[in-house]
mmCIF file of the N, C-alpha and C atoms, coordinates in Angstrom:
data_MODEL
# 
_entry.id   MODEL 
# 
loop_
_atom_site.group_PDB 
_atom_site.id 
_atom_site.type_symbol 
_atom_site.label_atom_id 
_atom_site.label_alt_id 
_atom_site.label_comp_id 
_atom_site.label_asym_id 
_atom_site.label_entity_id 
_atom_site.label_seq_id 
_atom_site.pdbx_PDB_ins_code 
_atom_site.Cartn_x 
_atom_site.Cartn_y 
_atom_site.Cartn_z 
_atom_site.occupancy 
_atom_site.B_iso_or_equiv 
_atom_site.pdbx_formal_charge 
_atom_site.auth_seq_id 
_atom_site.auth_comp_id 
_atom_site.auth_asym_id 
_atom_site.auth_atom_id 
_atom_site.pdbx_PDB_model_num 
ATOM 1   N N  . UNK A 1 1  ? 0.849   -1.166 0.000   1.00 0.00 ? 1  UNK A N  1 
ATOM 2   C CA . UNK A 1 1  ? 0.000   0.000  0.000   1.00 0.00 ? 1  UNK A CA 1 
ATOM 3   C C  . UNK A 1 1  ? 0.898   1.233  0.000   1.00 0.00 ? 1  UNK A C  1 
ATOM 4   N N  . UNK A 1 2  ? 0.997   2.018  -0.944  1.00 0.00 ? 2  UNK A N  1 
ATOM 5   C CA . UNK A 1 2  ? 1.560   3.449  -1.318  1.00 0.00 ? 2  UNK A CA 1 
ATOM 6   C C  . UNK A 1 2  ? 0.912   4.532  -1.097  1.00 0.00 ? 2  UNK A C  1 
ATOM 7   N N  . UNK A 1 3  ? 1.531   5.800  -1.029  1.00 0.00 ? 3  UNK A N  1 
ATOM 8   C CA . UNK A 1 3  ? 1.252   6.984  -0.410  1.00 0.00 ? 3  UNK A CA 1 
ATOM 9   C C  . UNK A 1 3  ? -0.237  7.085  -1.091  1.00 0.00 ? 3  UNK A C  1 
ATOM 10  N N  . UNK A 1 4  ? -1.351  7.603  -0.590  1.00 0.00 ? 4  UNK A N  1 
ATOM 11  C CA . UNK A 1 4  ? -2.198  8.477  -1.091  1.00 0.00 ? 4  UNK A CA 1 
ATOM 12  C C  . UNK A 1 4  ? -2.017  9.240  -2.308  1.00 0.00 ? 4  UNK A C  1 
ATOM 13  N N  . UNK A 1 5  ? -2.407  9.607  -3.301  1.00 0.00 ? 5  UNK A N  1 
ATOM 14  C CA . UNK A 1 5  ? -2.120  10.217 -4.259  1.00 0.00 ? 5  UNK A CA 1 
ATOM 15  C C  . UNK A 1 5  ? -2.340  12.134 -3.481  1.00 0.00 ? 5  UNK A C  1 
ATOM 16  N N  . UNK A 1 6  ? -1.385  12.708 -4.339  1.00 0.00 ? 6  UNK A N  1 
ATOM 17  C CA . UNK A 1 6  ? -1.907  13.937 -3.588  1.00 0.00 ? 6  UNK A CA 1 
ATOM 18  C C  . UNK A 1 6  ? -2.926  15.128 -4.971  1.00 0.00 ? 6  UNK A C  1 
ATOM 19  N N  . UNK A 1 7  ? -3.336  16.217 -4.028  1.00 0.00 ? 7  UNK A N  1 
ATOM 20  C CA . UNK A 1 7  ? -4.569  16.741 -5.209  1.00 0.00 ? 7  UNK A CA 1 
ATOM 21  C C  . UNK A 1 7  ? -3.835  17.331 -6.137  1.00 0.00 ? 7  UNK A C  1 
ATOM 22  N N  . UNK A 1 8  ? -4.414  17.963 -6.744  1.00 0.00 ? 8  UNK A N  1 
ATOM 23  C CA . UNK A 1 8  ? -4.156  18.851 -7.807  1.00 0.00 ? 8  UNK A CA 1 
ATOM 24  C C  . UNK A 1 8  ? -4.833  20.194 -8.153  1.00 0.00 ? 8  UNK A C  1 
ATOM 25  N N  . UNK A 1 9  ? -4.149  21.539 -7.332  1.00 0.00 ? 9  UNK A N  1 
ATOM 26  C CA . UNK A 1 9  ? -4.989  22.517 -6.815  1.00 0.00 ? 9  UNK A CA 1 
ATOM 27  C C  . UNK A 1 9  ? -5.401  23.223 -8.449  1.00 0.00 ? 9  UNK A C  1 
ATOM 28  N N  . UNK A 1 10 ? -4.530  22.639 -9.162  1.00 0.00 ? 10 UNK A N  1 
ATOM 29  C CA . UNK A 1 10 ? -5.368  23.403 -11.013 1.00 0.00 ? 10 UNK A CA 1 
ATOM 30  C C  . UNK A 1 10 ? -6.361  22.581 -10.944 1.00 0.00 ? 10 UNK A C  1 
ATOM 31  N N  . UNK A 1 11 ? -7.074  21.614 -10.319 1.00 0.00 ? 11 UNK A N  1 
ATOM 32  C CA . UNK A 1 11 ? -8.424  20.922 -10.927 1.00 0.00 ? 11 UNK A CA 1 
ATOM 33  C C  . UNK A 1 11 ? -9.197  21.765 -10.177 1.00 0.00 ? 11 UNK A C  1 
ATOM 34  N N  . UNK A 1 12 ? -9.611  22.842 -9.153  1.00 0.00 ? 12 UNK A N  1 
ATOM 35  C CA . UNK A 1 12 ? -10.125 23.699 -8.615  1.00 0.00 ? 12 UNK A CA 1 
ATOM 36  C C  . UNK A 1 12 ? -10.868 24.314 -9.390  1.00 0.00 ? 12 UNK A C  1 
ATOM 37  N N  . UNK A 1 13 ? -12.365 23.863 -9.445  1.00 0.00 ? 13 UNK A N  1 
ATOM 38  C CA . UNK A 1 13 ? -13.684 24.517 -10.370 1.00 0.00 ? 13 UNK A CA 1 
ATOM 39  C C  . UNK A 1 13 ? -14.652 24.941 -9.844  1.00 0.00 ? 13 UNK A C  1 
ATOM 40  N N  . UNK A 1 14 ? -15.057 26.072 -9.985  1.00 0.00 ? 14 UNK A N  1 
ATOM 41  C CA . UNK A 1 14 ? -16.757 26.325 -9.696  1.00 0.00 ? 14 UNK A CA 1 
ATOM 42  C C  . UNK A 1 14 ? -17.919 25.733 -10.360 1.00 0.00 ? 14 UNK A C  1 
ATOM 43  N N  . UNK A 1 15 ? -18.680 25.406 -9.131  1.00 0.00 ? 15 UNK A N  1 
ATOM 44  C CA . UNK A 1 15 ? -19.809 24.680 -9.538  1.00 0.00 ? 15 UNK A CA 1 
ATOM 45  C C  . UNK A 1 15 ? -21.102 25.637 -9.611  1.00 0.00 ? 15 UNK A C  1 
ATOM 46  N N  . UNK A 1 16 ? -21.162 26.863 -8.750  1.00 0.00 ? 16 UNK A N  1 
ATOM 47  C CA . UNK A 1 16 ? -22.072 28.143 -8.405  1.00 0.00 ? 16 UNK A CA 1 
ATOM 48  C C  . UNK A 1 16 ? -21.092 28.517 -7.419  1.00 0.00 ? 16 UNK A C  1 
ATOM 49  N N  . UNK A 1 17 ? -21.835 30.108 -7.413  1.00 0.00 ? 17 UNK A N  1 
ATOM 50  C CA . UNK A 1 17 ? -21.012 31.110 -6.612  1.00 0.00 ? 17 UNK A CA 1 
ATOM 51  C C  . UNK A 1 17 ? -20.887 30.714 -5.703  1.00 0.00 ? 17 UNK A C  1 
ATOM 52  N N  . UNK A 1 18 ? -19.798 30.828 -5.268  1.00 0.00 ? 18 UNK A N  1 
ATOM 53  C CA . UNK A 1 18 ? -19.241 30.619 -3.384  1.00 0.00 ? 18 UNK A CA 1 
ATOM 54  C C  . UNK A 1 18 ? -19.078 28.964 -3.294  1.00 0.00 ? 18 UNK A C  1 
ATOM 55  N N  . UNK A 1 19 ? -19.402 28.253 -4.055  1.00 0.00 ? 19 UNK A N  1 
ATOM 56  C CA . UNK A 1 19 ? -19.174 26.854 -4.309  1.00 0.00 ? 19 UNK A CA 1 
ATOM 57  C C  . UNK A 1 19 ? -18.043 26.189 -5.609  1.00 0.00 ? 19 UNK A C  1 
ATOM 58  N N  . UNK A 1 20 ? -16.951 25.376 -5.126  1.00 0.00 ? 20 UNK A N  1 
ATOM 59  C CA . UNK A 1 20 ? -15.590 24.799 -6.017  1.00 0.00 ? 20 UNK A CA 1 
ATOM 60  C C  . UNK A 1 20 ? -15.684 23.421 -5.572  1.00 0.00 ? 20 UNK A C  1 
ATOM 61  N N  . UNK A 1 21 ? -15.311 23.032 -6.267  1.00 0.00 ? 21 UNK A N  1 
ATOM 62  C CA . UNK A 1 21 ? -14.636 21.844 -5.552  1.00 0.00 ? 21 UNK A CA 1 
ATOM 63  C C  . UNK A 1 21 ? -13.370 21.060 -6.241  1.00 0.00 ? 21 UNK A C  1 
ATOM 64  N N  . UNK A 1 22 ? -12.692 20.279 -5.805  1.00 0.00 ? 22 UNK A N  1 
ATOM 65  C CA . UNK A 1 22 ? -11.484 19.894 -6.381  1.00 0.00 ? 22 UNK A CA 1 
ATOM 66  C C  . UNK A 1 22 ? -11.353 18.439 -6.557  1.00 0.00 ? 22 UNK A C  1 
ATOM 67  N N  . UNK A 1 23 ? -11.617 17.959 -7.802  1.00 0.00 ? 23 UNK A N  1 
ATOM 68  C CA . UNK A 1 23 ? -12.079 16.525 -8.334  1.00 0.00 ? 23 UNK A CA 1 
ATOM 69  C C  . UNK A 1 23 ? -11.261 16.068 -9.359  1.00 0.00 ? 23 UNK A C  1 
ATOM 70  N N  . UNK A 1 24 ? -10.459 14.974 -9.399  1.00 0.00 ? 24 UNK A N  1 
ATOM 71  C CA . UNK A 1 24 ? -10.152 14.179 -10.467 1.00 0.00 ? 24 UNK A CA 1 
ATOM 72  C C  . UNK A 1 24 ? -10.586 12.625 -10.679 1.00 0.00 ? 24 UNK A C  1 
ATOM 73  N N  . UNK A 1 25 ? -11.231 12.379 -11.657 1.00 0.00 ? 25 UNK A N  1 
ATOM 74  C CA . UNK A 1 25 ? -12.123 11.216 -11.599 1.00 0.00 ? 25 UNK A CA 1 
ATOM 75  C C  . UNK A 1 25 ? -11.180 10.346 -12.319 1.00 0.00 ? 25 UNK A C  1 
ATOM 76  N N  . UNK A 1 26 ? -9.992  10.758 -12.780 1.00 0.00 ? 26 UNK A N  1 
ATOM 77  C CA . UNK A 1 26 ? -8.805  9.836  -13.729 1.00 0.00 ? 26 UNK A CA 1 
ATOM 78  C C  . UNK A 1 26 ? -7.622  8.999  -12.823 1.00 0.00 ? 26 UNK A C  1 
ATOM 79  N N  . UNK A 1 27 ? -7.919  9.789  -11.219 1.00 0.00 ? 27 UNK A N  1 
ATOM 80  C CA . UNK A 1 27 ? -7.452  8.562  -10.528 1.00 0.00 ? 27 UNK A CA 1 
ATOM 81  C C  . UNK A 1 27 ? -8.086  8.103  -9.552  1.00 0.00 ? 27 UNK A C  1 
ATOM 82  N N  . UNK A 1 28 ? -7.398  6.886  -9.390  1.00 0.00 ? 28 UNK A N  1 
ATOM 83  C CA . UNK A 1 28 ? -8.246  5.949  -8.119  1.00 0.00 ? 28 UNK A CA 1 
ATOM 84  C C  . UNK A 1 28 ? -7.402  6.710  -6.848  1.00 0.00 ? 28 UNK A C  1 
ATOM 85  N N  . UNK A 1 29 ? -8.682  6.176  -6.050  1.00 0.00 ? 29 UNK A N  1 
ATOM 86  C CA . UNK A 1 29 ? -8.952  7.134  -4.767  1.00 0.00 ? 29 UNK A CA 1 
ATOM 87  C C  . UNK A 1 29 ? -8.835  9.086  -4.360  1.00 0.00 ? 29 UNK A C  1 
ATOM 88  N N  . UNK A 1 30 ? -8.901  9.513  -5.414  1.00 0.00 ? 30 UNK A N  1 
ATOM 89  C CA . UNK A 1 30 ? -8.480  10.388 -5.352  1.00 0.00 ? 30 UNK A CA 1 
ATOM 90  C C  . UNK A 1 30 ? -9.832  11.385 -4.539  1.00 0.00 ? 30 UNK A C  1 
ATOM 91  N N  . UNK A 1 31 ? -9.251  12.600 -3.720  1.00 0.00 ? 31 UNK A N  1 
ATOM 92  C CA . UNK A 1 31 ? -10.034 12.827 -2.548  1.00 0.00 ? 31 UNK A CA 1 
ATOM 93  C C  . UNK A 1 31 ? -10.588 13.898 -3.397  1.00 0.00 ? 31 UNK A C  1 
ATOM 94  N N  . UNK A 1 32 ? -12.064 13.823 -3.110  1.00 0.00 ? 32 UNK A N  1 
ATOM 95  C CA . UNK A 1 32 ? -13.226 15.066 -3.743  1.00 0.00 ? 32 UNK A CA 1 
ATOM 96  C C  . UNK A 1 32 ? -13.451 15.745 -2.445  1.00 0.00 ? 32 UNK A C  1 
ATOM 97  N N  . UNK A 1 33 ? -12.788 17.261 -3.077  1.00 0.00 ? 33 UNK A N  1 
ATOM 98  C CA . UNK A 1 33 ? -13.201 18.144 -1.824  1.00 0.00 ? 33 UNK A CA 1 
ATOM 99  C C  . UNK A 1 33 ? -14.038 19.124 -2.531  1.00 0.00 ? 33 UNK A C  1 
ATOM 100 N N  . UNK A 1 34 ? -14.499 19.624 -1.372  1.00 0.00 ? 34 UNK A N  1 
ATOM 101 C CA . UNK A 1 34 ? -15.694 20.501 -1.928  1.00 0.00 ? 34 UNK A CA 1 
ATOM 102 C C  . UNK A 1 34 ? -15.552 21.726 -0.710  1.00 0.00 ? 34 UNK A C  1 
ATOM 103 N N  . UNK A 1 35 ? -15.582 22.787 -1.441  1.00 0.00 ? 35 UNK A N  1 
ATOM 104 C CA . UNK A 1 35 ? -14.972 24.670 -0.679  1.00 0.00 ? 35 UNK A CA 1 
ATOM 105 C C  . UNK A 1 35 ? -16.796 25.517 -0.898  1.00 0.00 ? 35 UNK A C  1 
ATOM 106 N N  . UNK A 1 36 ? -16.891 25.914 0.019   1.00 0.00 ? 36 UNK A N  1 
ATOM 107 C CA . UNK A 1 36 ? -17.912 26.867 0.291   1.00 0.00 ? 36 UNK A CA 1 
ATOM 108 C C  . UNK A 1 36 ? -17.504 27.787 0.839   1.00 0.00 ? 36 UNK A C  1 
ATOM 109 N N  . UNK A 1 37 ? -17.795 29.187 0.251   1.00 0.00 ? 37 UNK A N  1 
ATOM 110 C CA . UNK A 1 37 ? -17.255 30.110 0.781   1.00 0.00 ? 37 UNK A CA 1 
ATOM 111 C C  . UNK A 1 37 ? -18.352 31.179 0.933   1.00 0.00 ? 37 UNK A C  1 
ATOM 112 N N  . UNK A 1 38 ? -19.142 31.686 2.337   1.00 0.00 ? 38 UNK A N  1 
ATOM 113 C CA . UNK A 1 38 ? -19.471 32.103 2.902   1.00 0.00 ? 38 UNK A CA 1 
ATOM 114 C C  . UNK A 1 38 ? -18.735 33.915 3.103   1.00 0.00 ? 38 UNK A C  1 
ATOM 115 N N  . UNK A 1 39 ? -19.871 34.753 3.611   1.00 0.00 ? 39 UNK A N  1 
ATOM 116 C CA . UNK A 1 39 ? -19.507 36.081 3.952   1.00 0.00 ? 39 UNK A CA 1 
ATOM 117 C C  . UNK A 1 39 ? -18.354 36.360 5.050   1.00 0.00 ? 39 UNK A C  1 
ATOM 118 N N  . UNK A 1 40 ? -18.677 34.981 5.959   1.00 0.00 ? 40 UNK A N  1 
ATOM 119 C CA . UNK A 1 40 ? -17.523 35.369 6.913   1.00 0.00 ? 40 UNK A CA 1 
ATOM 120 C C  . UNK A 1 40 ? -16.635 34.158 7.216   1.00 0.00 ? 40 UNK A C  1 
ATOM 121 N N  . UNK A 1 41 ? -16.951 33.389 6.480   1.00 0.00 ? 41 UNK A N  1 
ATOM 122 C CA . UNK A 1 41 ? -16.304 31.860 7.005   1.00 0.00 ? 41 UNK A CA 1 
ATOM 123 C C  . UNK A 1 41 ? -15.803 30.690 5.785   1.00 0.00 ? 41 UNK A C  1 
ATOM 124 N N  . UNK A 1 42 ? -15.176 30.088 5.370   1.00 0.00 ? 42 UNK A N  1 
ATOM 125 C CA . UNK A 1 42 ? -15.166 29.171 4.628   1.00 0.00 ? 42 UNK A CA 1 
ATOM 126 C C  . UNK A 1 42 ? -15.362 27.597 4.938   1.00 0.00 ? 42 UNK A C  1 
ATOM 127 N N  . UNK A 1 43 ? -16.279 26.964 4.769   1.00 0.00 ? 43 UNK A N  1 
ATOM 128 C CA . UNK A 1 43 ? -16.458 25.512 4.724   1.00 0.00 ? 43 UNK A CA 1 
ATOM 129 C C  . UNK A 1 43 ? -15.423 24.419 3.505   1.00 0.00 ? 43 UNK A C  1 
ATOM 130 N N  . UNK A 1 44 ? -14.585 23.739 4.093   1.00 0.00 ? 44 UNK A N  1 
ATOM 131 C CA . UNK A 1 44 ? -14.260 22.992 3.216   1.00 0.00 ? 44 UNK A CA 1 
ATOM 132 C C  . UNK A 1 44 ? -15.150 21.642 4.109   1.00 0.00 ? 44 UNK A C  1 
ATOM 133 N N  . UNK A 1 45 ? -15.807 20.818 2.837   1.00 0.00 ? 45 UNK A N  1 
ATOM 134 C CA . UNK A 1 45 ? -16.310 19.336 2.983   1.00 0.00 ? 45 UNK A CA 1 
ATOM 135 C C  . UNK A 1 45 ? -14.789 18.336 2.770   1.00 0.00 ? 45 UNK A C  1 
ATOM 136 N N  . UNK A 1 46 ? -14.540 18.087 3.341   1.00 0.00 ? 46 UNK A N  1 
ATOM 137 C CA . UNK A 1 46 ? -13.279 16.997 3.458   1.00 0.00 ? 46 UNK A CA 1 
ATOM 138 C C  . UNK A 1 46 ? -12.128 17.367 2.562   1.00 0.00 ? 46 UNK A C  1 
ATOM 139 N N  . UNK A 1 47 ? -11.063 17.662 3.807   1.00 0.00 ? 47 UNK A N  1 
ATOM 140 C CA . UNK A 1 47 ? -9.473  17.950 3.521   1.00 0.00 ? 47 UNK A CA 1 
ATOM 141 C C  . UNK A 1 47 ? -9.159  17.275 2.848   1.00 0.00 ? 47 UNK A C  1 
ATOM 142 N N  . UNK A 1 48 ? -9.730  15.935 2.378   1.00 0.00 ? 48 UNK A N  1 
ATOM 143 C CA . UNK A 1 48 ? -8.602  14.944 1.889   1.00 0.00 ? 48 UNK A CA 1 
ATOM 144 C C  . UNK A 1 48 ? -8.258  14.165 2.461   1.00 0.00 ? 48 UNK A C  1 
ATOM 145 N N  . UNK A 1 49 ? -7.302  12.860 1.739   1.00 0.00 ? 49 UNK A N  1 
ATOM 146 C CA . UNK A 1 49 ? -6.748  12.137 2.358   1.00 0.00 ? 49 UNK A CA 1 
ATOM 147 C C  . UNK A 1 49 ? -5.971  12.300 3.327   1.00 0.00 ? 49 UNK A C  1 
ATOM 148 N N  . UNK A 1 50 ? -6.097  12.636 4.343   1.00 0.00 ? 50 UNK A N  1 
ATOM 149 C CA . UNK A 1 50 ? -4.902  13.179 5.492   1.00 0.00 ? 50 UNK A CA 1 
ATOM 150 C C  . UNK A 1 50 ? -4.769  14.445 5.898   1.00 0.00 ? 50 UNK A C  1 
ATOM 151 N N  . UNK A 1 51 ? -3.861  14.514 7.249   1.00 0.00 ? 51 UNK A N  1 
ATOM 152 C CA . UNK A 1 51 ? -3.211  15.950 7.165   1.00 0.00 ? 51 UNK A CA 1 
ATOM 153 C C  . UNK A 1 51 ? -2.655  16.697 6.187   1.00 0.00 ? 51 UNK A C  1 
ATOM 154 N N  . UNK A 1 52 ? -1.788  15.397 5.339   1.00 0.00 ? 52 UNK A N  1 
ATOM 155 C CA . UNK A 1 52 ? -0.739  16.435 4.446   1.00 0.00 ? 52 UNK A CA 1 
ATOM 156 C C  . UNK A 1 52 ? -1.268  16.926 3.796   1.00 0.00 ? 52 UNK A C  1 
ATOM 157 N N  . UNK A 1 53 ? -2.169  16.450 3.199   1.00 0.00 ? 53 UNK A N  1 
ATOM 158 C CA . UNK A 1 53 ? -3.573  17.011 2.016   1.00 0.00 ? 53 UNK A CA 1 
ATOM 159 C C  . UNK A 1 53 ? -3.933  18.651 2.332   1.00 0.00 ? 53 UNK A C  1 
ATOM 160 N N  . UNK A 1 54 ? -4.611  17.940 3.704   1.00 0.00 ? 54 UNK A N  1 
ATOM 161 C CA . UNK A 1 54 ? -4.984  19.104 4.091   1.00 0.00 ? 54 UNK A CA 1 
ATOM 162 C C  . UNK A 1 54 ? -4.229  20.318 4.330   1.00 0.00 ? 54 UNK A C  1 
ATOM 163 N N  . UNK A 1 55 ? -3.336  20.189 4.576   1.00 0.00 ? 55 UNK A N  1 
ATOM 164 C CA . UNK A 1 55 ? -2.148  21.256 4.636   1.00 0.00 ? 55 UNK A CA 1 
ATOM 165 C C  . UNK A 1 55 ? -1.913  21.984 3.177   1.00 0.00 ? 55 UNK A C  1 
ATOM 166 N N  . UNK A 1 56 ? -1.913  20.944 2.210   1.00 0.00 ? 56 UNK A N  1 
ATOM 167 C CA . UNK A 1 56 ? -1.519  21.858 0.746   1.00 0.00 ? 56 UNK A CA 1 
ATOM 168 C C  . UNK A 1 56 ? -3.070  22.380 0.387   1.00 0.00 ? 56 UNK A C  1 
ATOM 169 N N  . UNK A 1 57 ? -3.708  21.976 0.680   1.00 0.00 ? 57 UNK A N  1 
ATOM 170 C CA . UNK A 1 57 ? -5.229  22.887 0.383   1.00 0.00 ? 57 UNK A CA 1 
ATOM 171 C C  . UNK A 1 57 ? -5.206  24.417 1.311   1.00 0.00 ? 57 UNK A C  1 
ATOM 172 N N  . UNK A 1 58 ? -4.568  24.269 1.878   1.00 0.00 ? 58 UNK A N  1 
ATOM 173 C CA . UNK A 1 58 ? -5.488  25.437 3.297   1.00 0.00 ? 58 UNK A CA 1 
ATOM 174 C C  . UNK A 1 58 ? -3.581  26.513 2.764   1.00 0.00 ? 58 UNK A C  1 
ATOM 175 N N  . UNK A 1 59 ? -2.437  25.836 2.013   1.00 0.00 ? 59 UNK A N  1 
ATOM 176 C CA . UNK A 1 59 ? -1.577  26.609 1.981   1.00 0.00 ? 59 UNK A CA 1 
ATOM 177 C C  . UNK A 1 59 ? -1.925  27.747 0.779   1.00 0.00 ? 59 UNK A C  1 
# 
């Protein structure tokens, strides 16, 4: 079992305003996050596979 694949912040698309999400369906397991962005707050729906993930999203 090998590392997690990591994202790919150019796949970053809008779906409607204040709504992205970051999807590649060309690899296996690859983590679908989804960004809401609010007046005062931002929602991300799942960092990803892991901390490290999460770390290059939020950098």
């Amino acid at each position: 079992m090998g590392c997690p694949p990591t994202i790919r912040l150019e796949t970053l698309r809008s779906i409607a305003e204040g709504v992205s999400v970051i999807d590649d369906p060309r690899i296996d397991y690859v983590p679908n996050i989804g960004i809401v962005e609010g007046s005062r707050a931002i929602l991300v729906v799942d960092t990803g596979m892991g901390p490290a993930i999460g770390r290059l999203l939020f950098s």
